[in-house]
Structures are given as C-alpha cells and as structure tokens.
C-alpha positions in Angstrom: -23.1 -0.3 -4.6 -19.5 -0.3 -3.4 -18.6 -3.2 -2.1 -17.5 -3.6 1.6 -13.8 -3.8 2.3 -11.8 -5.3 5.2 -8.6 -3.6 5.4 -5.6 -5.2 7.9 -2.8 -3.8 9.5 -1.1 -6.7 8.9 2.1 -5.1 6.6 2.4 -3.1 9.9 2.2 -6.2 12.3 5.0 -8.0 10.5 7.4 -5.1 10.5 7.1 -4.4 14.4 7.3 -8.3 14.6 11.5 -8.2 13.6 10.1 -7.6 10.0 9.1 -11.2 9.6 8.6 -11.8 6.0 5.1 -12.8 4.3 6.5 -16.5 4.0 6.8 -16.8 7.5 4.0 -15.6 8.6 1.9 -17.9 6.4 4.2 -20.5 7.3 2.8 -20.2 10.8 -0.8 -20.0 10.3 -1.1 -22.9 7.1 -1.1 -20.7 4.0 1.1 -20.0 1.4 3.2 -16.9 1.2 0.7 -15.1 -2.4 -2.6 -15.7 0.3 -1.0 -13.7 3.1 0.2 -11.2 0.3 -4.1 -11.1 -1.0 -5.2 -10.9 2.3 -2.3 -8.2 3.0 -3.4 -6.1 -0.2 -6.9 -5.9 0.3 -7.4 -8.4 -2.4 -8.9 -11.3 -0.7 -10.4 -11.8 2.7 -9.2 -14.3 4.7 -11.8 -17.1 6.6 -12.5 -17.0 9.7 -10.0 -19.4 11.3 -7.1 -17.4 9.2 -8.0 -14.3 10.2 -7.6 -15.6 14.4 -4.7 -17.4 13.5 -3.1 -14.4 12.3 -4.0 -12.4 15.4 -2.6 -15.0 17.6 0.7 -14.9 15.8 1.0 -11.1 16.8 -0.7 -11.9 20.0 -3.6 -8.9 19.5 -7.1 -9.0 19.1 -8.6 -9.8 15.8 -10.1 -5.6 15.3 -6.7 -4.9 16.2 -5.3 -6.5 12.8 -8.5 -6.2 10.7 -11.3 -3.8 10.3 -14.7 -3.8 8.3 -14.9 -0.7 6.3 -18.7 -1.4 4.9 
C-alpha cells in the first residue's frame, strides 16, 4: 500500500511572496528553517496548527497551499 502524500505549493508561495526565504517563513509561524524545508519536500507533514499558520502568512486558504494526494 502506498502511502498517502500531502504535497504543498509552498516553494511556489514563497517565491510570489518577494522570494522570502525558508528562514523567514518559519520564523513567522514558530519553526525552524530544516521543518519548513521537510514540510516543503514532501518529507514531513506539518500539524494542524502549522499548516493554518502557513496559509495565513500567504493569506490563502489551507487547499490552496496543501493537497491530500491519498
């Protein structure tokens, strides 16, 4: 069984956003700079609260920056 995946658009998100760096963005939502790279690459998925957090920063809606491929 493969297992589910949520991919992000996150990468995408940071580069229309003035290209603000990985740093930054987990600066803003209370992580460090290697999760926001795991949750970026598909390695890690972020909890709930995160994954809002990160929405807000670009100001979209949460299946906006991350989709359940099951």
């Amino acid at each position: 069984m493969a297992k589910p995946m949520i991919a992000n658009q996150i990468r995408t998100l940071r580069f229309m956003a003035g290209e603000m760096t990985q740093a930054e963005l987990g600066e803003r939502i209370g992580v460090t700079r290697q999760t926001i790279a795991a949750i970026e690459a598909g390695k890690y998925s972020p909890t709930l609260e995160a994954a809002f957090r990160i929405a807000h920063v670009f100001g979209k809606p949460l299946d906006d920056v991350f989709q359940w491929e099951g």
